[in-house]
Backbone as CSV, one residue per row, in Angstrom:
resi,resn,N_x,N_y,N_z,CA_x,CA_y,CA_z,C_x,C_y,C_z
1,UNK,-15.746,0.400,-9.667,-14.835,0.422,-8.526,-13.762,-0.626,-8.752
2,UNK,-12.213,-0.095,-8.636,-11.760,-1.244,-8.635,-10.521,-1.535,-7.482
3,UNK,-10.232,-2.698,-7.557,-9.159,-2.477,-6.166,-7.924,-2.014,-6.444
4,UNK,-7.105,-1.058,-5.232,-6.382,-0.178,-5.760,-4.759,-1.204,-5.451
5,UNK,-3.766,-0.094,-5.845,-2.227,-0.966,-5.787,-2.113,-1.075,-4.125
6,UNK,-1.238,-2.415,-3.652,-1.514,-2.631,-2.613,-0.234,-2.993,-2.339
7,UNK,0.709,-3.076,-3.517,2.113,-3.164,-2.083,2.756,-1.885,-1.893
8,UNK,2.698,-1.706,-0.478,3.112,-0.427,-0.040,4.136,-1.051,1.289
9,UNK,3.461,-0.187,2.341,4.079,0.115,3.564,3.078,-0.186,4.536
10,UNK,1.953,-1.402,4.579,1.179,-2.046,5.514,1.528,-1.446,6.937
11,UNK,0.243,-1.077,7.717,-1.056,-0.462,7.354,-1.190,0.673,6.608
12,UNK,-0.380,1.373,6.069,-0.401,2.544,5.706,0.118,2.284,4.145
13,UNK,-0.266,3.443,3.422,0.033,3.206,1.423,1.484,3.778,1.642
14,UNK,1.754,4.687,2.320,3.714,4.962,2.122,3.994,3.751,2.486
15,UNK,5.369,3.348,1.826,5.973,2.593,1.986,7.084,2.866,2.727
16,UNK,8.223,2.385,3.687,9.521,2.835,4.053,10.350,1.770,3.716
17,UNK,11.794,2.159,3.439,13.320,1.606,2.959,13.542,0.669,3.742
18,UNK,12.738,0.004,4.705,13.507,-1.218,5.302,13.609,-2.568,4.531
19,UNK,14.734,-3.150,4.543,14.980,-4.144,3.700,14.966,-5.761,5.110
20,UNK,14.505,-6.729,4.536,14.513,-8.138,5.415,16.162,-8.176,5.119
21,UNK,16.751,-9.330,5.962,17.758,-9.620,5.602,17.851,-10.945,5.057
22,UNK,18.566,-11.309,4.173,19.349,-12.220,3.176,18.604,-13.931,3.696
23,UNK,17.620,-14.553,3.239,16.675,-15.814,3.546,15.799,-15.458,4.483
24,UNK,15.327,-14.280,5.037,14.648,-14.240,6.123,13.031,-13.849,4.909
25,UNK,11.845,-14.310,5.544,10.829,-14.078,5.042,9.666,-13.151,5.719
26,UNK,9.109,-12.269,5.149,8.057,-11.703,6.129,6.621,-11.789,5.364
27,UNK,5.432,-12.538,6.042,4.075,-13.104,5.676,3.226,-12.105,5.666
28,UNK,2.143,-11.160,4.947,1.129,-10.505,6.051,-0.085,-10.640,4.915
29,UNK,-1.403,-11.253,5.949,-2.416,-11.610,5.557,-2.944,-10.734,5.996
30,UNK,-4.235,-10.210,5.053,-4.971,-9.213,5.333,-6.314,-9.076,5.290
31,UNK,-7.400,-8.111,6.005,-8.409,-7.961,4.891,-8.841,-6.272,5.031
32,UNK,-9.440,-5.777,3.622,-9.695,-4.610,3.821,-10.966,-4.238,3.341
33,UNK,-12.125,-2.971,3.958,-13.154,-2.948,3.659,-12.995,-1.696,3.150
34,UNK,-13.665,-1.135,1.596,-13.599,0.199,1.274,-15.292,0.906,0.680
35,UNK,-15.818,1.870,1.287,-16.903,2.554,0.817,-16.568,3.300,0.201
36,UNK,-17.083,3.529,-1.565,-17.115,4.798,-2.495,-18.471,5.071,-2.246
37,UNK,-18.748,6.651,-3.289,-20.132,6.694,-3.355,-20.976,5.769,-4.542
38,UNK,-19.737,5.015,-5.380,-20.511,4.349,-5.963,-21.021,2.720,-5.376
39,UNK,-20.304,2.344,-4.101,-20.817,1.278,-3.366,-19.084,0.764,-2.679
40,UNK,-19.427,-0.379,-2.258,-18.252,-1.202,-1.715,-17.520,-2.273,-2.024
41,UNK,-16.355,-2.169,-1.608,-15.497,-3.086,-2.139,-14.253,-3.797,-1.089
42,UNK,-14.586,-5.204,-1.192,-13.396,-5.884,0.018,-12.608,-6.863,-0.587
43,UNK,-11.372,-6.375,0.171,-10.530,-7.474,-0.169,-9.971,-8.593,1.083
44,UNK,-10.440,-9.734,0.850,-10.284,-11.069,1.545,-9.932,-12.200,1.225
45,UNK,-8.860,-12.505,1.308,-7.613,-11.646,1.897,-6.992,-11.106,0.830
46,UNK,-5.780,-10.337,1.381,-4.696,-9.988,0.499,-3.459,-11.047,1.413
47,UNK,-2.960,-11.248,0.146,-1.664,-12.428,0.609,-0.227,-11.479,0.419
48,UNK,0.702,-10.815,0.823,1.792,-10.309,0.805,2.902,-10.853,1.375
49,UNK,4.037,-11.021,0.443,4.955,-12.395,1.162,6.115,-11.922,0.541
50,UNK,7.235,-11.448,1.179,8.581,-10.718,0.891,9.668,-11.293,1.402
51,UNK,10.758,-11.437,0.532,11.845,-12.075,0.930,13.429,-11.623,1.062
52,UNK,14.245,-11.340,1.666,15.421,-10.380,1.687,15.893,-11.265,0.856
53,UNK,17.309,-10.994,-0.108,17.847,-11.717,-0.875,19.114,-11.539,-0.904
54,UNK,19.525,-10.124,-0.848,21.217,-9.801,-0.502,21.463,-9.051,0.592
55,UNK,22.056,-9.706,1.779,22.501,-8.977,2.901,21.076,-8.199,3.029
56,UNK,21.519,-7.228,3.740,20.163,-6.256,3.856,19.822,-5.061,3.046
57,UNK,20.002,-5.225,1.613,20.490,-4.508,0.626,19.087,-4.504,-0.499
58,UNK,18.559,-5.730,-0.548,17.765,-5.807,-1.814,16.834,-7.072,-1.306
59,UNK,15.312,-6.580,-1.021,14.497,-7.693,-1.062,13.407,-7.760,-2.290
60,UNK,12.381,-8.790,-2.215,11.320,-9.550,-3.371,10.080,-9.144,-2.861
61,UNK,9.368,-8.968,-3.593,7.602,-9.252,-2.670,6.807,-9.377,-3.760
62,UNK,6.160,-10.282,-3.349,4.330,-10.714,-4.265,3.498,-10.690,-3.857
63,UNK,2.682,-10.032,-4.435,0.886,-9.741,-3.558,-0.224,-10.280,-4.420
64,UNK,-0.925,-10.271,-3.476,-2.388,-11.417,-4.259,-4.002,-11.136,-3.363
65,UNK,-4.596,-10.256,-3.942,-6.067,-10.076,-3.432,-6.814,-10.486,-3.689
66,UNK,-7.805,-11.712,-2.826,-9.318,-12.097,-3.565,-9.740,-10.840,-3.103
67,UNK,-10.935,-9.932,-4.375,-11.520,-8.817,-4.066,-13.460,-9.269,-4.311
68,UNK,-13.687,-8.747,-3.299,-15.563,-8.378,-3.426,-15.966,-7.547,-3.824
69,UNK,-16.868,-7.074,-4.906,-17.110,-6.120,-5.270,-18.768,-6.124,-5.060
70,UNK,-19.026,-4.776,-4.734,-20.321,-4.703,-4.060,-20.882,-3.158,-4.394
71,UNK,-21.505,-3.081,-5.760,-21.467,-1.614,-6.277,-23.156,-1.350,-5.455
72,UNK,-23.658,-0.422,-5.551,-25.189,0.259,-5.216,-26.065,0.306,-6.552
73,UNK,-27.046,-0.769,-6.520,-27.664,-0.569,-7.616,-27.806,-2.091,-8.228
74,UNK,-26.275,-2.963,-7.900,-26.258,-4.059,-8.805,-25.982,-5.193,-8.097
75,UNK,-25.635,-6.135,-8.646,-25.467,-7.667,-7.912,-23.829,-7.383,-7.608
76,UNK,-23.539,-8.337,-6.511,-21.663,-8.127,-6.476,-21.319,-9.143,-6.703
77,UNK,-19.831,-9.377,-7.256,-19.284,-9.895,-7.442,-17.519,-9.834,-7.173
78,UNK,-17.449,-11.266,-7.097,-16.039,-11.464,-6.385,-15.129,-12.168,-7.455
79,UNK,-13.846,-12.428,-7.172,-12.423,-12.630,-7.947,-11.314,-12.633,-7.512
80,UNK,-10.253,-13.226,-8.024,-8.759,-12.398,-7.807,-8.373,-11.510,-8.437
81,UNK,-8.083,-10.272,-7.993,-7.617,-9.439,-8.279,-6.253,-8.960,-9.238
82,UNK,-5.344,-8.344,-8.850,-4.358,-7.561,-9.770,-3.231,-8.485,-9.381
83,UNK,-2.441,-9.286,-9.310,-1.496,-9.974,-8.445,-0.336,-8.481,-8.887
84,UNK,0.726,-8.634,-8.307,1.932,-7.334,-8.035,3.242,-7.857,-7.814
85,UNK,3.996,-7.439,-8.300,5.530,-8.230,-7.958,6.383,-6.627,-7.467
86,UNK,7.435,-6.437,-6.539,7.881,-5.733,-6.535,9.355,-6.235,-5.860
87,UNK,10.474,-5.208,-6.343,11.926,-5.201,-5.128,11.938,-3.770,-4.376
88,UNK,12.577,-4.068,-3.875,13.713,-2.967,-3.173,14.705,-2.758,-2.905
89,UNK,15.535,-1.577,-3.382,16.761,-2.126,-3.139,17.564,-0.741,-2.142
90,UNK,17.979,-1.088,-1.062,18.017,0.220,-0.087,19.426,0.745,-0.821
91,UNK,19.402,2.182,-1.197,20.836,2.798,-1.695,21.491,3.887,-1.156
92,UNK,21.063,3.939,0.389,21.996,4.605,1.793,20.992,4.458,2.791
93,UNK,21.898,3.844,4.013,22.041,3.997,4.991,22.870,4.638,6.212
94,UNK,22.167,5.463,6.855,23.531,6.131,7.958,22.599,5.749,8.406
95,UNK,22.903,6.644,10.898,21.988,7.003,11.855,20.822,7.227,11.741
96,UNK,20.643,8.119,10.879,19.098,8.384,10.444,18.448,9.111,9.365
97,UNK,19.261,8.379,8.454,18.666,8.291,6.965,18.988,7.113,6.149
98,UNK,17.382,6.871,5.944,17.325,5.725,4.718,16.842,6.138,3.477
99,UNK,17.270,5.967,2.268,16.856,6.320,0.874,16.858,4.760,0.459
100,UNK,15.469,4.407,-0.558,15.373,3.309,-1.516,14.469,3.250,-2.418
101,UNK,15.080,2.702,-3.175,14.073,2.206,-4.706,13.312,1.390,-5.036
102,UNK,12.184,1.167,-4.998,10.693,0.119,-4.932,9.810,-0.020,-5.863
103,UNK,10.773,-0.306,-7.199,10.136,-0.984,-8.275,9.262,-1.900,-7.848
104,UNK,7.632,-1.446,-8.466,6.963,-2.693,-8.625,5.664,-3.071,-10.061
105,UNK,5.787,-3.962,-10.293,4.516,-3.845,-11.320,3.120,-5.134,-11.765
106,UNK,2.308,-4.624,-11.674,0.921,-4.692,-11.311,0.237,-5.002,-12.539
107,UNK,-0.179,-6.178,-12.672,-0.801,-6.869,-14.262,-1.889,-6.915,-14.074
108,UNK,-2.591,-6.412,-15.363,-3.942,-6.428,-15.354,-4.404,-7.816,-15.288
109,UNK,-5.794,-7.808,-15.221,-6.775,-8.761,-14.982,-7.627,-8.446,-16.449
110,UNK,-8.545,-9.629,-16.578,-9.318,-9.840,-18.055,-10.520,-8.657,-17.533
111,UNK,-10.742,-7.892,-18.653,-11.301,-6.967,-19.128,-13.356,-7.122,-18.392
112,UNK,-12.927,-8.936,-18.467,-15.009,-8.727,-18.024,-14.821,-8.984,-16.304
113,UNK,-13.414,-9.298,-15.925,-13.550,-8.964,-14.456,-13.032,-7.488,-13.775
114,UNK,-12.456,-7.097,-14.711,-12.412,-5.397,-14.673,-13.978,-5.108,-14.111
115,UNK,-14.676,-5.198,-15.582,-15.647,-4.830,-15.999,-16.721,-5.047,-14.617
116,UNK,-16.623,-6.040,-13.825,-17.402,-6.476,-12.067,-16.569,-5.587,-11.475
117,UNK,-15.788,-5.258,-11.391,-15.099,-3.978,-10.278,-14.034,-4.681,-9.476
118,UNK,-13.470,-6.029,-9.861,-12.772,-6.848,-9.667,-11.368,-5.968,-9.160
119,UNK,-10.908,-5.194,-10.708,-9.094,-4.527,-10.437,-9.418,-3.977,-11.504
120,UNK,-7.890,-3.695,-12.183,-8.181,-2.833,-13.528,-7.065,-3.856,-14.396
121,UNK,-7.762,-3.864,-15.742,-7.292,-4.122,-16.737,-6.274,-4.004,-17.610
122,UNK,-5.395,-3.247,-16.922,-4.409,-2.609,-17.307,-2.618,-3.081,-16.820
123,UNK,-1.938,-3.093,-17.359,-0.565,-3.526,-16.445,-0.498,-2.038,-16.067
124,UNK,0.642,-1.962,-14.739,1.379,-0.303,-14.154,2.342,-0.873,-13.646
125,UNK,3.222,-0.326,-14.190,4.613,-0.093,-13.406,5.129,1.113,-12.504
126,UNK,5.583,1.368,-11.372,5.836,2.121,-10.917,7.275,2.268,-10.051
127,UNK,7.703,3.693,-10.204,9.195,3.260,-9.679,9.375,4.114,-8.411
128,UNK,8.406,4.120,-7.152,8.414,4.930,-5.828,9.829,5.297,-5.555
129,UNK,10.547,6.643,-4.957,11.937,6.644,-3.943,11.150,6.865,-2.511
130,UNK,11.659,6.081,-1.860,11.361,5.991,-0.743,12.208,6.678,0.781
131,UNK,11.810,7.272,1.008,12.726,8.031,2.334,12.639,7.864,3.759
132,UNK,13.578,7.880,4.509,13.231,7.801,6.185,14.018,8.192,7.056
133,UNK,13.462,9.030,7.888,14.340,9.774,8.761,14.091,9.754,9.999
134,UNK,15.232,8.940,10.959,14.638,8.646,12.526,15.038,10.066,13.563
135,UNK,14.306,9.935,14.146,14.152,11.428,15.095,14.553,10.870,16.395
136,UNK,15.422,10.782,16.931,15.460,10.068,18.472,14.754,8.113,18.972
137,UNK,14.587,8.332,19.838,14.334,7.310,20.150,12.896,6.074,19.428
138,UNK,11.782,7.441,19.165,10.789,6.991,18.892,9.567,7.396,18.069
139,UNK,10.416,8.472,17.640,10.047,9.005,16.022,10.257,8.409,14.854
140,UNK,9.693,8.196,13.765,10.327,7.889,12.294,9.092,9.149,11.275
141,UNK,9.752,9.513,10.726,9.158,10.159,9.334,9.705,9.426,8.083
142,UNK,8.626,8.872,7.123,8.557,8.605,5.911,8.135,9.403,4.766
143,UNK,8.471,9.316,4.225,8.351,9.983,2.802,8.200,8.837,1.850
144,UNK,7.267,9.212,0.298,7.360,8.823,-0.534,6.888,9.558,-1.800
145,UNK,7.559,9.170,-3.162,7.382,10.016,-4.169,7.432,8.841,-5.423
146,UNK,6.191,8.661,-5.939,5.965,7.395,-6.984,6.138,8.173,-8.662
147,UNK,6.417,7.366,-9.606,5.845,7.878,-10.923,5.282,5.882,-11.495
148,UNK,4.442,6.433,-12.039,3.084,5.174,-12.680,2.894,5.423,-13.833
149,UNK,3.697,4.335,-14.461,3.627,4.373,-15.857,2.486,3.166,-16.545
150,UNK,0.772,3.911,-16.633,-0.455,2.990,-17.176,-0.410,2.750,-18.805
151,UNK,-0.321,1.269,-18.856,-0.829,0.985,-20.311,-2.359,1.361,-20.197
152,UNK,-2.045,2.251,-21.612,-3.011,2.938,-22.667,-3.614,3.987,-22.027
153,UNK,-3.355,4.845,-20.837,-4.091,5.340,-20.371,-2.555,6.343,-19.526
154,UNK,-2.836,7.821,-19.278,-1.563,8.991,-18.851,-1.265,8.438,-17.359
155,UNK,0.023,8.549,-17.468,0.822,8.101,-16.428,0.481,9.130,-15.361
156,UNK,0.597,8.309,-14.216,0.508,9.282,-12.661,1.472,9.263,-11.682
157,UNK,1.228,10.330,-11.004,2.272,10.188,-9.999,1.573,10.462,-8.479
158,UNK,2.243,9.768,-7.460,1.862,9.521,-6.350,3.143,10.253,-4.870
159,UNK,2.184,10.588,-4.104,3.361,11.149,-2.992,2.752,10.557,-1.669
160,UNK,3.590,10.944,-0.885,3.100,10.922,0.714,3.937,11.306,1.872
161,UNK,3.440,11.680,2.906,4.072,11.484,3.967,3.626,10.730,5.347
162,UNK,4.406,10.480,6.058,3.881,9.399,7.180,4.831,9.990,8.517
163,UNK,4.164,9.657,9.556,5.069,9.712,10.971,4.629,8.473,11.793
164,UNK,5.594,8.120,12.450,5.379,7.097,13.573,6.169,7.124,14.632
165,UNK,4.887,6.797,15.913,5.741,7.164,17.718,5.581,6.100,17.909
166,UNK,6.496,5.989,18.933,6.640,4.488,19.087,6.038,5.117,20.872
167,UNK,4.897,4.104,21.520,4.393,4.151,22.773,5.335,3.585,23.807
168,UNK,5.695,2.342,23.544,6.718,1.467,23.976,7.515,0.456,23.019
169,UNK,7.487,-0.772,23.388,8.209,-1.823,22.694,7.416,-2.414,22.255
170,UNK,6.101,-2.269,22.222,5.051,-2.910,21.680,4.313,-1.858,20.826
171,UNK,3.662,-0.792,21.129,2.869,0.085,20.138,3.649,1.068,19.451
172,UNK,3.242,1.045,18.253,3.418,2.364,17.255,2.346,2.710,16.791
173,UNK,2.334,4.110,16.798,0.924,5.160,16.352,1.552,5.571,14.860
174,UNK,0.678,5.847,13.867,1.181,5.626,12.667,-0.044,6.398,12.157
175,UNK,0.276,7.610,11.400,-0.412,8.523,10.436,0.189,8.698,9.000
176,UNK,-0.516,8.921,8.438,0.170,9.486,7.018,-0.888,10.794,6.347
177,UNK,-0.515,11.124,5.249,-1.408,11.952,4.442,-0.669,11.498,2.999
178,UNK,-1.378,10.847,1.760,-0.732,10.602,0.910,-2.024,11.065,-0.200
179,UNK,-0.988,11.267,-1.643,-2.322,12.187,-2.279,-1.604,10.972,-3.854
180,UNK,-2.524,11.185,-5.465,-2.183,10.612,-6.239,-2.540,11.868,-7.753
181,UNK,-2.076,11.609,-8.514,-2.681,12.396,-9.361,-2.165,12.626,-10.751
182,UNK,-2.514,12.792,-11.520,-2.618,12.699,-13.503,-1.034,13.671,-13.396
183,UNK,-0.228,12.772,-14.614,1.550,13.692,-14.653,1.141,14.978,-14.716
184,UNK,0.005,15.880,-15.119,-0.212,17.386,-15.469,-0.623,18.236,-13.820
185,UNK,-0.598,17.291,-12.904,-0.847,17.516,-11.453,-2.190,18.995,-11.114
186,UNK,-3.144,18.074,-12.470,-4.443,18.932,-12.114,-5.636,18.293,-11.746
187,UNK,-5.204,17.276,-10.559,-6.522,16.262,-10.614,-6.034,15.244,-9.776
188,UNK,-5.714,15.953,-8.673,-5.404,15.510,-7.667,-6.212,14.626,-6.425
189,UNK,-6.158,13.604,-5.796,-6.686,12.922,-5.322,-6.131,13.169,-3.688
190,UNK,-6.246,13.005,-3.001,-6.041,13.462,-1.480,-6.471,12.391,-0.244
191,UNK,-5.854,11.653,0.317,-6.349,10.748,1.506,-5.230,10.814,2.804
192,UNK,-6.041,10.676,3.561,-5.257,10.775,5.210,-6.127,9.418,5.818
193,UNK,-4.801,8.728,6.607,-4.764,7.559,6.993,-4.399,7.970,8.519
194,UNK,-5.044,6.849,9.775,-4.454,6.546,10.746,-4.275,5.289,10.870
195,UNK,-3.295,4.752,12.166,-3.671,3.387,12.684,-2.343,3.341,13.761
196,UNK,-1.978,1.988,14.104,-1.374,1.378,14.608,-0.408,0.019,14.365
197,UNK,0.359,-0.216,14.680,1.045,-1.117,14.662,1.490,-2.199,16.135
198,UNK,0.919,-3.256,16.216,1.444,-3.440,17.844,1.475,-4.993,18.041
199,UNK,2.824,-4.815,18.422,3.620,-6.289,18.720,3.113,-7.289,19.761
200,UNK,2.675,-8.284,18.923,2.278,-9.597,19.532,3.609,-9.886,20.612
201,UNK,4.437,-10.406,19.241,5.655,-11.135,19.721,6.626,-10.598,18.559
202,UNK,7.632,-11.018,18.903,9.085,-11.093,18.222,8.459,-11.373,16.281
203,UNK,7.797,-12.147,16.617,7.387,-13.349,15.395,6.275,-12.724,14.853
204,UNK,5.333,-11.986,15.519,3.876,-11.814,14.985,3.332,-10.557,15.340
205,UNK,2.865,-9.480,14.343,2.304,-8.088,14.445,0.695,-7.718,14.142
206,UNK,0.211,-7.322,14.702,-1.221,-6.334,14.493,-0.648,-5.728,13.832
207,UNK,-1.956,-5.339,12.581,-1.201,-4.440,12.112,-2.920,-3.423,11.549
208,UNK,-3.365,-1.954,12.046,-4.964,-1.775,11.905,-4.258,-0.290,10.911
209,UNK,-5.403,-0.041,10.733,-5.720,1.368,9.865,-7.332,1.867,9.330
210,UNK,-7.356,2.940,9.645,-8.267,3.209,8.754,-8.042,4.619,7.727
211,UNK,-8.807,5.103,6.929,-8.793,5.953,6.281,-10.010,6.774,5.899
212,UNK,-10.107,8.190,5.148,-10.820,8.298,4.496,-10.455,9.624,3.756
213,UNK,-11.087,10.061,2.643,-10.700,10.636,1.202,-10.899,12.281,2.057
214,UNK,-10.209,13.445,1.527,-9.782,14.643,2.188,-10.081,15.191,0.919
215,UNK,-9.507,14.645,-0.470,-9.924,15.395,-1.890,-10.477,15.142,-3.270
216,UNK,-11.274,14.906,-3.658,-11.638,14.149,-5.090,-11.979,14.719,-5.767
217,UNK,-11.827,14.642,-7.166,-12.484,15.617,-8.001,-13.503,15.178,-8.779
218,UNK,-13.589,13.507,-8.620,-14.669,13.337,-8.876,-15.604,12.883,-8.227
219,UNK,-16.762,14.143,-7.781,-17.226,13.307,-6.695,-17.833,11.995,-6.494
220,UNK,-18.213,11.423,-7.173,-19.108,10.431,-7.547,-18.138,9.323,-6.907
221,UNK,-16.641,9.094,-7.038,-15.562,8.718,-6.344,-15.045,8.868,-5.074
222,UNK,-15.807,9.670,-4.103,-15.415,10.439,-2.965,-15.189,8.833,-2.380
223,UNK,-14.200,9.022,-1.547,-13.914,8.133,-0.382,-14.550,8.266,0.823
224,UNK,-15.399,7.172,1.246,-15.876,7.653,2.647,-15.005,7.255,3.869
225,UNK,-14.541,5.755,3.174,-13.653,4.897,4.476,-13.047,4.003,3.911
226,UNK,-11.507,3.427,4.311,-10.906,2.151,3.887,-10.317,2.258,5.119
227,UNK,-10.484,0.564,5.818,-10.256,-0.185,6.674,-9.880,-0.902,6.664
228,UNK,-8.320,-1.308,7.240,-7.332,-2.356,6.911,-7.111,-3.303,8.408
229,UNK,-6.911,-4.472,8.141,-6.823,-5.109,9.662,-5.622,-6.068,9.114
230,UNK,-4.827,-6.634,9.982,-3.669,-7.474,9.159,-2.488,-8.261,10.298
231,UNK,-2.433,-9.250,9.640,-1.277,-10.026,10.855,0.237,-9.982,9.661
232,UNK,1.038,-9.749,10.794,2.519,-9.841,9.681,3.174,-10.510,10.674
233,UNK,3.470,-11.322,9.700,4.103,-12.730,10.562,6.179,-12.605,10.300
234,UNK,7.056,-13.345,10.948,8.026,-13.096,10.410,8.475,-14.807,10.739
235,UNK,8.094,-15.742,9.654,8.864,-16.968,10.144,10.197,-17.155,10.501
């Protein structure tokens, strides 16, 4: 088991085109619990910390998971995980469409903490386009469409879609369905996510989700549940 790529679009794996603006920083500490059928695996915390850099055009982000690994059968063991660097750089904005580009890439970890179920061993680069389209007052639809380019091992590609209602000025309801799968797109992976999003303050967000696996082909991999809980702070 190992822990999967994690900068996305918190609580949810789509990501959307919003960019911070130019010195502004956004914090979000996390933790997440995941059941395979081959056992469990948590990450406590994940550290995600993004920074706008030009106007509202192009931001930074770095991620960092201590992960638990907790297989069926064996002793568990814990680590840091995959650390991740990524940008974004938004390349249109109107009323209600955002398009952007969300290079990010993801360095392996040493081979005998692979080997505990730590992360994977491998560097990936990936170059997501990211889409968003606001519907009135309190709609948003996201889109996303990844390609993952794995050392030593066939590149994949990743999709999704997402919606979010906004309840008031405080809650957003937030679904997605996002799937992953080998460039020959015969081995397809399938997960549907819910959760929420809901405003503390100006400064500070809830941020929940849960999930669980819709398609696997291998079963032995089936997803039963991943559970995300998370504060996003905006100093």
């Amino acid at each position: 088991m190992s822990a999967p790529i994690i900068l996305a679009g918190p609580p949810l794996s789509v990501d959307d085109p919003g960019i911070l603006e130019a010195g502004h920083f956004e914090l979000i500490t996390a933790v997440t619990a995941t059941s395979l059928d081959t056992g469990k695996a948590y990450q406590a915390p994940i550290l995600d910390l993004s920074l706008g850099l030009i106007e509202d055009y192009v931001q930074f982000s770095v991620a960092y998971p201590y992960v638990f690994n907790d297989p069926d059968g064996a002793g568990s063991d814990a680590g840091w995980g995959n650390p991740e660097i990524g940008a974004k750089w938004r390349a249109l904005q109107t009323d209600q469409w955002q398009v952007a580009l969300a290079p990010a890439y993801a360095f392996g970890i040493t081979q005998e903490l692979a080997t505990q179920g730590i992360g994977h061993d491998t560097d990936i680069a990936s170059l997501p386009v990211l889409v968003e389209y606001t519907l009135g007052e309190r709609w948003r639809l996201n889109g996303s469409l990844a390609y993952l380019a794995v050392e030593g091992f066939d590149d994949e590609v990743s999709w999704g879609i997402a919606g979010a209602y906004s309840l008031n000025n405080r809650w957003e309801i937030l679904a997605e369905l996002s799937a992953a799968s080998n460039s020959d797109f015969d081995d397809n992976v399938v997960t549907g996510r819910v959760g929420f999003d809901f405003s503390i303050s100006d400064k500070l967000h809830l941020l929940v989700s849960a999930a669980t696996g819709l398609r696997e082909p291998r079963e032995f991999e089936r997803l039963h549940y991943d559970y995300y809980l998370g504060l996003q702070f905006f100093p």
